[in-house]
N, C-alpha and C positions, 0 to 999 in steps of 0.2 A: 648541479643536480643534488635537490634533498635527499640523504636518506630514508628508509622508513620510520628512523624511530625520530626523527628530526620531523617528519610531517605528523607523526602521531604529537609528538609534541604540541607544534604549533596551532592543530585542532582543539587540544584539549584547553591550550594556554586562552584561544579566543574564544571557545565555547564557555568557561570561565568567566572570563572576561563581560564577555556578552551577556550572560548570567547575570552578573553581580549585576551590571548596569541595568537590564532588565526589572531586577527585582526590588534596586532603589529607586528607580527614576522614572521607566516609561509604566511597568509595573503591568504589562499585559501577562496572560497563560503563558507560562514557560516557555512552551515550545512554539508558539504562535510571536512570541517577543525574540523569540532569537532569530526567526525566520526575519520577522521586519529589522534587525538590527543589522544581521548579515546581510541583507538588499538594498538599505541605506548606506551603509559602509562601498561596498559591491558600487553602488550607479555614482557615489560621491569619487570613491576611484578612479573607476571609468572616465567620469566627466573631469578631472584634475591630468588624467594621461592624454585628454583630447587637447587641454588647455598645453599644456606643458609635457608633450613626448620626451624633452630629453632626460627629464629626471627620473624615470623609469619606477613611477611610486608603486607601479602591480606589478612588477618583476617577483619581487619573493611568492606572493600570491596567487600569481596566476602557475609560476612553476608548478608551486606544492599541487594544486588544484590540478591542474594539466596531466600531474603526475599518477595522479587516483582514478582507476578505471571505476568511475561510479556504478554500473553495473556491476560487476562482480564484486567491489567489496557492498553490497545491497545486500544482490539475488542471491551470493554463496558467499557470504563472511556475515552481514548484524541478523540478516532478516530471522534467520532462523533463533536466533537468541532471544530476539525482539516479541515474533507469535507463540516461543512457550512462554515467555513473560507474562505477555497479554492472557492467553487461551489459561492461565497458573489460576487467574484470580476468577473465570467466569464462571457461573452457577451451573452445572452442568444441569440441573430440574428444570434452570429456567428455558435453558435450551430445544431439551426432550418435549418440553409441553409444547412447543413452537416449531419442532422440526423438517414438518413438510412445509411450513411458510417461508421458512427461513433458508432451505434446501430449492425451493423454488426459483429464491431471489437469486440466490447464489450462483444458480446455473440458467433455469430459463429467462431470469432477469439480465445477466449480466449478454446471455445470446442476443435479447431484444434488444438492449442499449447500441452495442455494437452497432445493427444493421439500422438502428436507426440513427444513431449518431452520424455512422458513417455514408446515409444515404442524404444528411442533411448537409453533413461538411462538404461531400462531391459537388451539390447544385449549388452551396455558396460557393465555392471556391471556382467556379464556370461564373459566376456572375462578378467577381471580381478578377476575372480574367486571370486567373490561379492554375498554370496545369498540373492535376492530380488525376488520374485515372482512379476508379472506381476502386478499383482492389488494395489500393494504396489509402485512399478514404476507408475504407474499412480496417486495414491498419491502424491507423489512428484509433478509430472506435474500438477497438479490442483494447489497446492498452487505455486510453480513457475510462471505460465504463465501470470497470471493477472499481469497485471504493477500497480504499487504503488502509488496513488493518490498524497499520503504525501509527498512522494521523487520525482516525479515527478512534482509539482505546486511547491517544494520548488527549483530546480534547472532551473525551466522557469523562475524565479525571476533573475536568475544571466544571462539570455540570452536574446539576443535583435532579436525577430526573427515578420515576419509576424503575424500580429493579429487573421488571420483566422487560418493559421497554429498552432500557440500556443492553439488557442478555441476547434481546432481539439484533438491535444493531452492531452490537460486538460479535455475535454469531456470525450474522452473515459476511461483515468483513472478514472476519479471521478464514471462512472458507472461500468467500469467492474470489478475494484474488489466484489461489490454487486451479480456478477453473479457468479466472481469466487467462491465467500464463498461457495455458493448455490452448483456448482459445485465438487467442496474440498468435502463439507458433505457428497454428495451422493456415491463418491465414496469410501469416507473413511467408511461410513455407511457398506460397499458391504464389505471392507479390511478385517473391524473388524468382519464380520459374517464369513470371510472365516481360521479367524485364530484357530487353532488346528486340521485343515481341510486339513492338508496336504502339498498340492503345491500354494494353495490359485489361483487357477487358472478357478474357476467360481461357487466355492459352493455355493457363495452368489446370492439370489436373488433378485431383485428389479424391479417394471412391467414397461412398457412406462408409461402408465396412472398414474403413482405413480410421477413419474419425472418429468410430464406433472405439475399437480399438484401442485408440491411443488415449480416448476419455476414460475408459474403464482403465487401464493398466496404470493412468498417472494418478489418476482420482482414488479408484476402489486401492489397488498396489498402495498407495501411500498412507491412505488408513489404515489398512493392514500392518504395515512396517510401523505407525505409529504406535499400535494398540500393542505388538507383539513390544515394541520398545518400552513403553509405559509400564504393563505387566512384569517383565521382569525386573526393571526400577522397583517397583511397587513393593514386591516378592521379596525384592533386596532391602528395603527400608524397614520391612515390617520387622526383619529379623535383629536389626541394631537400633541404636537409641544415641546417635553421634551424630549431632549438626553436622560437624567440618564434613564426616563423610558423605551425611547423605545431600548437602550442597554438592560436593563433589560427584555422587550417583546423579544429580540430576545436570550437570554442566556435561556429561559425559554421553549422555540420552540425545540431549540436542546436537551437540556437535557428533557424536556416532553417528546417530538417525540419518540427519541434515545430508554427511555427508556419504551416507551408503545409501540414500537415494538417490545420489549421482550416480553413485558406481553401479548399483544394481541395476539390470538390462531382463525384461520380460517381452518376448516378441518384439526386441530389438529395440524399446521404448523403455526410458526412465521411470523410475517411481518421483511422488510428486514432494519433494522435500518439504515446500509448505505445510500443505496436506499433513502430512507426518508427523513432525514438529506440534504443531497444533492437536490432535487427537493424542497423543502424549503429554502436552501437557494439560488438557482436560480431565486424563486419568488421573494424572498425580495429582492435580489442585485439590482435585473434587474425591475420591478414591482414598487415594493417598493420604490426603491429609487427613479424615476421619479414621483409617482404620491403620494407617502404617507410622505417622509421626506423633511423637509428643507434642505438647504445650510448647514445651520449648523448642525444640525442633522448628513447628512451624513457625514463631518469631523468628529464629535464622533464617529458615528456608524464604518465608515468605518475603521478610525484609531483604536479602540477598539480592534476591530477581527483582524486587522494587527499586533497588541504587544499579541494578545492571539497564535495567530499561529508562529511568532518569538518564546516567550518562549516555548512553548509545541514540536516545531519541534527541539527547543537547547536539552531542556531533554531526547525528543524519539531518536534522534540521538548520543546523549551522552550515552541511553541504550543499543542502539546497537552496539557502542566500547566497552562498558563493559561487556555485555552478555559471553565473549569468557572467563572471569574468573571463571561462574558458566557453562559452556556447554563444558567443556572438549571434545575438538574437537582431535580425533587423528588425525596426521599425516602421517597416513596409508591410505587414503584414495585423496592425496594430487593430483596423477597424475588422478586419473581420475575424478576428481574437475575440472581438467585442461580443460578435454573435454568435460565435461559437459555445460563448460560455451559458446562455441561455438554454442553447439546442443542447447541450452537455445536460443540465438541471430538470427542461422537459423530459428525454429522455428519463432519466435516472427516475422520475413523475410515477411515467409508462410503466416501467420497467419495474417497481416498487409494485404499484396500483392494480395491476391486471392480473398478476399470479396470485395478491392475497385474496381480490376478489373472484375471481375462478375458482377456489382453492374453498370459498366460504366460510373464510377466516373473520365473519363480522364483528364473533363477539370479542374475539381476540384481539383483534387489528379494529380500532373505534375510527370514525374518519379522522380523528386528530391525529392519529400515530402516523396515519401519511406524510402529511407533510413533516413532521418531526424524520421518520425515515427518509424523506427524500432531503432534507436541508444538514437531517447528517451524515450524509453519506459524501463524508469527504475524500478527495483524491489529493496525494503526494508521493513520496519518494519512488515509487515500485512504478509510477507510469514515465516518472524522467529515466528510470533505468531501462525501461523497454522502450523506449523513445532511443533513448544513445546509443543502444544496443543494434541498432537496427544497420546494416549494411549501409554506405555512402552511396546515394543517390540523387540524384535533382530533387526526390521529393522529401530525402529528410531534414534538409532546412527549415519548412514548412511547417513541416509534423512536428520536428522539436519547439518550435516559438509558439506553436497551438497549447500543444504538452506544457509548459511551462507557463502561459499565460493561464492556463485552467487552473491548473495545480495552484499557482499562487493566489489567484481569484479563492478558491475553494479550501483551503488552510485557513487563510485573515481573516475572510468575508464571514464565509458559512463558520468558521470557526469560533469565531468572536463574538455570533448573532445564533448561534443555537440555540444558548440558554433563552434568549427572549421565546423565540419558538418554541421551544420545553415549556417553560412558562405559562404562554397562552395558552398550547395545549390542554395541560395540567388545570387551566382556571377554566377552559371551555368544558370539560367535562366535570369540574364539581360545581358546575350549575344546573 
């Protein structure tokens, strides 16, 4: 068995690796090259241990990897690092002018995906003779439909698009997976009461008031602990004029925040650490850098969070080519992967398209910004962690090879092909 600082090692040493080789050779988006380089490495493995078992070439490998509960070092060790990264550098104006659209997406979008993802996966997976009960497809759909904050802010990096547009979509990732989680829980909450129950088809119960509840205490509670966190960062930087410090005020906000929104308990419900994390680092980017740091200051500050989120996005992206050595994904489940990944894109369509136009966001939201929002709303690490997370059951086999077939479809695919999308957009409205 590896140690920790032995697997920290051999992460860093391959994401490096993988790096270099990326940037001299195959020469895709950072994070989208290390993804294909860890899944070629990954199936080239795979297929050399099927040839030759006794030479044991994924032993160190699959250990290290075996060894990392992907979920928690995510959802309570990088993420929280990773969305005040993100949330550091977003325009908070461009936000404010867009925020009932983008507060729409976030929640009433990410509720529509869910039920409709998940009422799409139920009838395919009956037609491929798939048992999934209904509650269990919607499972799925919750951790699917939130777009991925991580994978998302790291592939606007590689794309030259309008700055409100960009503010749009980094908006609504950075908060909707905070509602997804919230989302994900309740109904997985409902899954898990309904199993040995049969058809799992509504034994579970859970009240409006309950759900009411637990939306305000994870959501509003975590803004709040964000802003109160922000604020006194903010209060504190204005008074000194010391990079190292106030690097260190702001590494101190995240990981305090992050992790006294675990601890903190209101009506028996957590605050929402995402959540938190993010509205704090809105204040500081935005706040903070105008009225509490120097010139030089914000070249540390800034710079700082730009090589924290570079490394942490090479490692989590190198986790997620490698995951496929420890998550034995059959190949029986490959064709209706296929359509799932469509019904995931429709969805995400819907789900985009109905709240801006309900909303009468026309002048805002032009018809080209649709499609641009729905082809970038990519999905990665945070729905393989609510996928692994999920208690052992018949149906998480399933659910994990759907999760993972979407994720990588939507990183490479949609990630690699946005800019064209950006692009046309862009050329369709200065005609």
């Amino acid at each position: 068995m590896l140690s920790l600082f032995e697997i920290a090692a051999l992460l860093l040493v391959l994401s490096a690796i993988f790096s270099w080789l990326n940037k001299v050779v195959i020469k895709l988006p950072h994070t989208i090259g290390l993804l294909v380089i860890a899944l070629v490495v990954s199936m080239i493995l795979l297929g050399l241990e099927l040839m030759f078992p006794a030479l044991g070439l994924t032993d160190v490998l699959q250990g290290a990897i075996s060894q990392i509960d992907f979920n928690e070092t995510l959802m309570k060790g990088m993420l929280g690092f990773l969305l005040f990264a993100g949330a550091l550098h977003v325009d908070f104006s461009y936000l404010k002018s867009a925020k009932w659209a983008i507060g729409s997406m976030a929640t009433i979008g990410v509720i529509m995906s869910t039920f409709i993802v998940g009422t799409g996966v139920y009838y395919l997976a009956l037609a491929f003779g798939v048992h999934l009960p209904f509650i269990w497809a919607l499972v799925f759909g919750a951790l699917i439909s939130p777009t991925d904050p991580v994978a998302v802010l790291s592939i606007l990096k590689t794309v030259d698009m309008p700055h409100s547009l960009e503010a749009k979509i980094a908006g609504e990732s950075l908060f909707n997976d905070g509602v997804g989680v919230v989302v994900f829980s309740i109904i997985l909450a409902i899954a898990v009461s309904t199993m040995g129950h049969g058809t799992g088809h509504g034994d579970g119960h859970m009240s409006a008031l309950y759900v009411i509840e637990l939306f305000a205490v994870e959501a509003i509670g975590g803004a709040i602990l964000g802003a109160i966190a922000g604020w006194f960062a903010y209060k504190a930087m204005a008074r000194i004029d010391d990079p190292a410090i106030e690097v260190l005020i702001t590494l101190a906000v995240v990981a305090g925040t992050y992790a006294a929104a675990y601890r903190l308990e209101i009506l028996g419900h957590h605050l929402s650490g995402p959540i938190a994390v993010v509205v704090a680092g809105l204040m500081i980017g935005n706040k903070g850098a105008e009225e509490a740091m120097s010139e030089k200051t914000q070249g540390y500050l800034f710079g700082f969070w730009e090589m924290v989120d570079e490394i942490l996005n090479s490692v989590l992206f190198l986790l997620i080519g490698l995951e496929i050595l420890v998550l034995g994904i059959a190949p029986d489940y490959a064709w209706i992967i296929l359509l799932i990944i469509p019904l995931v894109l429709l969805a995400r369509f819907i789900a985009v398209s109905i709240p801006i136009r309900a909303l009468g966001f026309f002048k805002t939201f032009t018809k080209g910004s649709i499609p641009v929002l729905t082809w970038g709303g990519v999905r990665g690490g945070i729905s393989v962690a609510l996928a692994l997370s999920l208690p052992d059951s018949e149906y998480k086999p399933f659910i994990l090879a759907a999760t993972y077939g979407v994720v990588v479809f939507s990183i490479i695919v949609q990630g690699l092909t946005v800019k064209s999308v950006v692009q046309k957009t862009v050329d369709a409205e200065a005609m």
